[in-house]
C-alpha positions, -999 to 999 in steps of 0.1 A, spaced: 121 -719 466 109 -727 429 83 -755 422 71 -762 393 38 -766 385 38 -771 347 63 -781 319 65 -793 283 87 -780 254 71 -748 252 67 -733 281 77 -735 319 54 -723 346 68 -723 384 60 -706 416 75 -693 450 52 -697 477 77 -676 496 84 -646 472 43 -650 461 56 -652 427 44 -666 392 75 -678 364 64 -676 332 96 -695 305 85 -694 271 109 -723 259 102 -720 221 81 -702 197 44 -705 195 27 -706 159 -8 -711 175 -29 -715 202 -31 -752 200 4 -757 204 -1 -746 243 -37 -766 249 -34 -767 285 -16 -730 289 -50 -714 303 -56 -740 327 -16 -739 337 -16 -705 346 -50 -707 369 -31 -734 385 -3 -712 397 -17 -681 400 -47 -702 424 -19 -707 446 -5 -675 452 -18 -647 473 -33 -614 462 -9 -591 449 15 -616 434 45 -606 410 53 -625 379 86 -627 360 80 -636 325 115 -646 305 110 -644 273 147 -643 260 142 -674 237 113 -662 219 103 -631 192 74 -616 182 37 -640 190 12 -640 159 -22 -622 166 -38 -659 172 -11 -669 199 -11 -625 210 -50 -635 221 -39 -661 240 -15 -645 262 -43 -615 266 -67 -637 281 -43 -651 305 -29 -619 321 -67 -611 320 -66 -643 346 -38 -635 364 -53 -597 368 -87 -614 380 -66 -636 410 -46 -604 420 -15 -602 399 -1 -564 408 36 -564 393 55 -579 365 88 -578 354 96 -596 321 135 -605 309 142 -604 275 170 -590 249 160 -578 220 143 -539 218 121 -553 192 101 -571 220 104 -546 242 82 -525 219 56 -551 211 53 -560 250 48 -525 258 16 -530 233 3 -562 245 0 -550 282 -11 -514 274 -40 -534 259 -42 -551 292 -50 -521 313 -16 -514 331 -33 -491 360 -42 -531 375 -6 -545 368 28 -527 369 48 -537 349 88 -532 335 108 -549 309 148 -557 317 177 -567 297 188 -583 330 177 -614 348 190 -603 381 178 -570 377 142 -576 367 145 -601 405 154 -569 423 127 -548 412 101 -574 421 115 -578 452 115 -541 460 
């Protein structure tokens, strides 16, 4: 079962105790850091509260591209989640585009510490983590 642990008009952050899973919801774009002042601290918050060797699903259907400022941002916080034991991620989205420029972003992150996968399916992308 879900909980949330953080919302606002940019992003949702939940948690399943049960699955030992982190929900990332970008809910609209980002044109800086300062937009998300708390994201850093949000993400500790779940990932504290998971065990080592969580999953995280990251849907990212209702955003694009991130600037290089924002791109920084999201570095250092699957830096985090790496550090509290983060193994697998699966993130949702539709477009190709993003597929490409995720790819990137966690090459960049050292994926030999995370596996990751990106789906054009919700249910799908569930699966896999669950496998």
């Amino acid at each position: 079962m879900k909980q949330t642990i953080s919302e606002n008009d940019r992003y949702k952050l939940e948690i399943d105790i049960a699955k030992n899973r982190l929900y990332f919801t970008p809910l609209r774009e980002w044109e800086s850091p300062a937009d998300v002042p708390n994201y850093l601290d949000d993400v500790r918050k779940c990932a504290t509260k998971l065990k080592r060797g969580f999953s995280a699903l990251s849907d990212t259907s209702l955003t694009t591209v991130f600037s290089p400022e924002v791109n920084a941002l999201l570095m250092e916080s699957i830096e985090i989640m790496k550090g509290l034991g983060q193994w697998k991620t699966a993130v949702f989205n539709k477009s190709i585009v993003l597929d490409i420029y995720l790819d990137k972003i966690y090459k960049k992150a050292d994926r030999e510490h995370v596996e990751l996968r990106t789906f054009n399916d919700l249910e799908e992308a569930e699966k896999w983590l669950d496998a």
